[in-house]
C-alpha positions in Angstrom: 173.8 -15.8 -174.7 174.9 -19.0 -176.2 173.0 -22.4 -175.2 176.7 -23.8 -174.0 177.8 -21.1 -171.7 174.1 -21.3 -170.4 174.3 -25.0 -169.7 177.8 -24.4 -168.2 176.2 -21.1 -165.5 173.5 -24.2 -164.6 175.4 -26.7 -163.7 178.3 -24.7 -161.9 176.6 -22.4 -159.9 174.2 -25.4 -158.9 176.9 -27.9 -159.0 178.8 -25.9 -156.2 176.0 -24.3 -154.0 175.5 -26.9 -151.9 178.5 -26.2 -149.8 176.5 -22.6 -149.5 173.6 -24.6 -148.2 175.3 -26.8 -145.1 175.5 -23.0 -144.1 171.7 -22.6 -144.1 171.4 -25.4 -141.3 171.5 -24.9 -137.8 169.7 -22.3 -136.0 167.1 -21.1 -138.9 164.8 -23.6 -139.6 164.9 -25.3 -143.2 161.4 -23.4 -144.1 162.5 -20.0 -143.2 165.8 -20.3 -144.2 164.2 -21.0 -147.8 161.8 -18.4 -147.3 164.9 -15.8 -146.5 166.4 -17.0 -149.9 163.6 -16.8 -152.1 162.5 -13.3 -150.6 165.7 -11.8 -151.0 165.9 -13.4 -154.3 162.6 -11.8 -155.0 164.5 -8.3 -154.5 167.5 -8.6 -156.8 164.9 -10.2 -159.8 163.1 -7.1 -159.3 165.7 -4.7 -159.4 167.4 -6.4 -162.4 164.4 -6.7 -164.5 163.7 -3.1 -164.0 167.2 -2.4 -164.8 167.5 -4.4 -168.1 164.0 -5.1 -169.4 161.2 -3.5 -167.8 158.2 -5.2 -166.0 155.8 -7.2 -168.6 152.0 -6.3 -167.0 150.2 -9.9 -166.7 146.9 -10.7 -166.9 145.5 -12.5 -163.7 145.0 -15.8 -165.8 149.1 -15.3 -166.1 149.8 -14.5 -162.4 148.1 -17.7 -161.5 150.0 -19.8 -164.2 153.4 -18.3 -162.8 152.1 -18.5 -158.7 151.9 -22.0 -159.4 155.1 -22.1 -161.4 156.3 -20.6 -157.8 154.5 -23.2 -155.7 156.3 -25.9 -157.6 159.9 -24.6 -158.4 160.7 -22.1 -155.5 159.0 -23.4 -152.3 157.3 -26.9 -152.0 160.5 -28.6 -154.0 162.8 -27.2 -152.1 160.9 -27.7 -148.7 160.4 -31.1 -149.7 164.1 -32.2 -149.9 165.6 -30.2 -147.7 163.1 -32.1 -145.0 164.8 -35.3 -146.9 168.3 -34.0 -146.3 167.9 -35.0 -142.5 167.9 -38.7 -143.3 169.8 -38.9 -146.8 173.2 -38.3 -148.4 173.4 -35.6 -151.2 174.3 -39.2 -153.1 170.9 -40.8 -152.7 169.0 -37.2 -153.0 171.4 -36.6 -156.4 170.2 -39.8 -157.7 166.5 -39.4 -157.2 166.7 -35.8 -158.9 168.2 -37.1 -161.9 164.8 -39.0 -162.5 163.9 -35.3 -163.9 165.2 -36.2 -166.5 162.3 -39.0 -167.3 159.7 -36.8 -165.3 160.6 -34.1 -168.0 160.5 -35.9 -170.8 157.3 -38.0 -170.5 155.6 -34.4 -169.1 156.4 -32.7 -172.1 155.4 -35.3 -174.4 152.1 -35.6 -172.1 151.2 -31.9 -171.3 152.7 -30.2 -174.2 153.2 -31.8 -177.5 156.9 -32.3 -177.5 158.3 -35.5 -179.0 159.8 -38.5 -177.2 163.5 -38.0 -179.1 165.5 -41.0 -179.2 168.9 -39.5 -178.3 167.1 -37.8 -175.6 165.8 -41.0 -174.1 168.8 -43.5 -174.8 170.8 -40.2 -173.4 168.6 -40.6 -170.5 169.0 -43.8 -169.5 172.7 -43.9 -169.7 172.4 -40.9 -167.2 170.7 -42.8 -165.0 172.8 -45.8 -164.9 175.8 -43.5 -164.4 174.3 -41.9 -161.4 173.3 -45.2 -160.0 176.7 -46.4 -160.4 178.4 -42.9 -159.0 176.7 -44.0 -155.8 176.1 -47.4 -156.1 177.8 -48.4 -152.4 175.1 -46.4 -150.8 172.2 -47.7 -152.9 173.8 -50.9 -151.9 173.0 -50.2 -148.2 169.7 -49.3 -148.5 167.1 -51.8 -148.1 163.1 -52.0 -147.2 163.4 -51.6 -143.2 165.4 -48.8 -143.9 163.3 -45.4 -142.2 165.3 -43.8 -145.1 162.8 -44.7 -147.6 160.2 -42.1 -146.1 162.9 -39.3 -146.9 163.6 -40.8 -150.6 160.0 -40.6 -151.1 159.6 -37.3 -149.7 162.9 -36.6 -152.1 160.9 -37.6 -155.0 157.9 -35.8 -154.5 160.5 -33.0 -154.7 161.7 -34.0 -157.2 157.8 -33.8 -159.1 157.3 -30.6 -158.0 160.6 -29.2 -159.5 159.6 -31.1 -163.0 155.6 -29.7 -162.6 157.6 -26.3 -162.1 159.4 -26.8 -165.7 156.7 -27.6 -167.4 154.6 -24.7 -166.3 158.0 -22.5 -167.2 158.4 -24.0 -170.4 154.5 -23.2 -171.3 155.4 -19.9 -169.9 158.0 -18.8 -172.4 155.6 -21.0 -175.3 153.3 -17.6 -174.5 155.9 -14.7 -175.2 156.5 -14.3 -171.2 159.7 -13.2 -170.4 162.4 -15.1 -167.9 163.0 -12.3 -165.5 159.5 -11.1 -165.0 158.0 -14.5 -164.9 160.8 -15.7 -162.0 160.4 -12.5 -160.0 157.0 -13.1 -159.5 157.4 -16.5 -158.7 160.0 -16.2 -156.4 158.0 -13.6 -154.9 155.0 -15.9 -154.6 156.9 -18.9 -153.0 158.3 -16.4 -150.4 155.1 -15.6 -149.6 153.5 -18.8 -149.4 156.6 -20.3 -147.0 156.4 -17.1 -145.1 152.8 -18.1 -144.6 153.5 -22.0 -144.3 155.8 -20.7 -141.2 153.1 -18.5 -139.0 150.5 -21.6 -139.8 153.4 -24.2 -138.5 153.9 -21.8 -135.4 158.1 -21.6 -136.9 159.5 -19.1 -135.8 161.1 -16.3 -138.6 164.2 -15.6 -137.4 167.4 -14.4 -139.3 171.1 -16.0 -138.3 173.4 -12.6 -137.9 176.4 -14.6 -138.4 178.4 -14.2 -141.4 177.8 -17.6 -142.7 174.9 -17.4 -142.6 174.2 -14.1 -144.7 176.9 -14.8 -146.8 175.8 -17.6 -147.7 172.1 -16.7 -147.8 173.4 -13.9 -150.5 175.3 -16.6 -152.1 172.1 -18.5 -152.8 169.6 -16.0 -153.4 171.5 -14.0 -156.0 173.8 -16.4 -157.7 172.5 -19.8 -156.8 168.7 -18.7 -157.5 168.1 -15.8 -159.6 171.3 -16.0 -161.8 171.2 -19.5 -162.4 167.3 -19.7 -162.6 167.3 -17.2 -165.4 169.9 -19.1 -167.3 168.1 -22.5 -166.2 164.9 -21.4 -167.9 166.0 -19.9 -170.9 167.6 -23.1 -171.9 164.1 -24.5 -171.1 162.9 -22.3 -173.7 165.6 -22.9 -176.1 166.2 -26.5 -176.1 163.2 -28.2 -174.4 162.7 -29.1 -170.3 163.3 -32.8 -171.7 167.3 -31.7 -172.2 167.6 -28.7 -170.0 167.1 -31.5 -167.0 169.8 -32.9 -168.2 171.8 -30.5 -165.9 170.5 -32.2 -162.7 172.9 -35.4 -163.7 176.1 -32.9 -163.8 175.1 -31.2 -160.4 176.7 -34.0 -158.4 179.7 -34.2 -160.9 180.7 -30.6 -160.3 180.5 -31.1 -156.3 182.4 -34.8 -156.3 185.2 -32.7 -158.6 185.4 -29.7 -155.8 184.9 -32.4 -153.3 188.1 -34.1 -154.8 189.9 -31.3 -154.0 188.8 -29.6 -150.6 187.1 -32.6 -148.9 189.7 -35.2 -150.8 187.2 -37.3 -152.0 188.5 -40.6 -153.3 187.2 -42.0 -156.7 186.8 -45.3 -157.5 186.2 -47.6 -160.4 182.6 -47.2 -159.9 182.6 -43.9 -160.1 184.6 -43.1 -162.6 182.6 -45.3 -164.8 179.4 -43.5 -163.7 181.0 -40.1 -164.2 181.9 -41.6 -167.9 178.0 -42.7 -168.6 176.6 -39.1 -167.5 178.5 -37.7 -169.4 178.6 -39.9 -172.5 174.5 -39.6 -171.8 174.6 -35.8 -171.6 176.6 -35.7 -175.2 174.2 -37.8 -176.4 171.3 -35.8 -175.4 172.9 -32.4 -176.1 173.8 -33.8 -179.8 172.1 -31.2 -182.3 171.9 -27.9 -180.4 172.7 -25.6 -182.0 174.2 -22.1 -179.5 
C-alpha cells in the first residue's frame, strides 16, 4: 500500500474516533472499557493474520520485546489519558500528544541510530506552534493553581508511553517482524494486563448491552485499533517514527473539520492560522517520501 493512502487511513480513522469514544463513557469504567477494545481487538488481529499471512513463531526474547510494545501502546497510554479526559478538553490533550512528535524524534536519534533531519525538526516545530495556536484560548486559561495541570501531566506521561510504544515497534519491524503478528500479540497482552489491572483495582468488568455502546466498542476495536494500527506501524517502518508522528498533529484537524459540520464549530483567525502551520509543518516533514 502506498505511504499516502497509509498516512491518510491514520489520521482519518483516528481523526474521527473520538466521537466513538464519548460512547465508551458512562457506565463501563475507562479501564475496562479499554480492556473490552483491546481484547476484542485482539480477536479480529488474530483472525486476519491467519487469514492473510499466517502466524510468525517468536522466540520468548521477541514476546517480551512485543508485551512491552503492548504495555506502552495498547493499555498504560490509553489508560493514562483517558483518566486525563476527566479534567481536560480534547484541545489541551491534542496539544500535549503532538509533543510525539519531539518525543519520537529525539528517541530515535537516542535509542536507534536515526538522524535528527532538518525538515523533520523545523517541520516539527511549525506543528507545534500551529497546535498551540489551534487552541490557544484554552492554553490562555490555564494557569499554575489550575488542578488541571495534574491531568496534563498525567496526559503526557501518556503521551511517553505511546512514543516508548513506537520505538519498540519501529525496532520491531528493524528485526524482520511482521505488523499483524506483532499487534495481535500486543493487543493481546495489554488486554490482559488491564483485565488484570481491573480485578487488582477491585473494578468491576462489566459490558454496556446498549447499542452504543457495542457499536461503538466494534467501531474502535476493529477500525479505530487494528485497521489503523496496522497502517500506523507500517508507516513506522517505512518512513521513520520521527515522521509517522506526524499524524498525531492532523488528529485534531480531521475532528475540528467534522466538528465544523455536525457540532458547528466556529473557526477563527487563530485557528485557521494554526490549521495553516500543521499543515505547512506536515509538508515540510513529509517532503521526500517517496509511496
Amino acid at each position: 500500500m502506498q505511504t499516502t493512502l497509509l498516512y491518510a487511513v491514520t489520521v482519518v480513522i483516528w481523526g474521527t474516533s473520538w466521537f466513538a469514544i464519548k460512547y465508551q463513557l458512562g457506565l463501563v469504567d475507562p479501564l475496562v472499557s479499554i480492556a473490552h477494545r483491546m481484547a476484542l481487538a485482539a480477536a479480529f488481529c488474530a483472525l486476519l493474520t491467519q487469514f492473510t499471512q499466517g502466524f510468525v513463531r517468536l522466540n520468548l526474547r521477541n514476546h517480551l520485546r512485543i508485551f512491552f510494545q503492548g504495555l506502552c501502546l495498547f493499555s498504560c497510554n490509553y489508560l493514562l489519558i483517558y483518566t486525563a479526559t476527566a479534567d481536560l478538553s480534547s484541545g489541551l490533550i491534542a496539544v500535549v500528544f503532538s509533543t510525539m512528535v519531539a518525543l519520537n524524534a529525539l528517541g530515535g536519534a537516542l535509542f536507534l541510530n536515526m538522524p535528527l533531519r532538518a525538515p523533520v525538526v523545523i517541520g516539527g516545530l511549525l506543528g507545534l506552534l500551529g497546535m498551540a495556536a489551534l487552541f490557544y484560548p484554552e492554553l490562555e486559561a490555564l494557569s499554575l493553581s489550575d488542578p488541571r495541570l495534574q491531568a496534563l501531566l498525567l496526559c503526557f506521561l501518556g503521551t511517553l508511553f505511546a512514543s516508548a510504544g513506537n520505538l519498540v515497534a519501529a525496532g520491531s519491524l528493524r528485526q524482520g517482524l511482521p505488523v499483524l503478528t506483532c499487534n495481535t500479540w500486543g493487543m493481546f497482552y495489554g488486554a490482559c494486563t488491564l483485565y488484570v489491572a481491573a480485578l487488582v483495582l477491585d473494578v468491576p468488568i462489566t459490558v454496556d448491552l446498549s447499542r452504543e455502546y457495542l457499536s461503538s466498542l466494534a467501531y474502535l476495536a476493529f477500525f479505530a485499533t487494528v485497521l489503523a494500527f496496522w497502517a500506523y506501524v507500517s508507516l513506522i517502518g517505512r518512513i521513520g517514527p520521527d515522521r509517522a508522528a506526524y499524524t498525531t498533529l492532523l488528529f485534531p484537524i480531521v475532528a475540528l473539520v467534522v466538528s465544523s459540520f455536525l457540532e458547528s464549530y466556529a473557526w477563527t483567525l487563530w485557528s485557521a492560522g494554526g490549521l495553516f502551520l500543521v499543515l505547512a509543518g506536515n509538508w515540510l516533514a513529509m517532503r521526500g517520501v517517496r509511496s
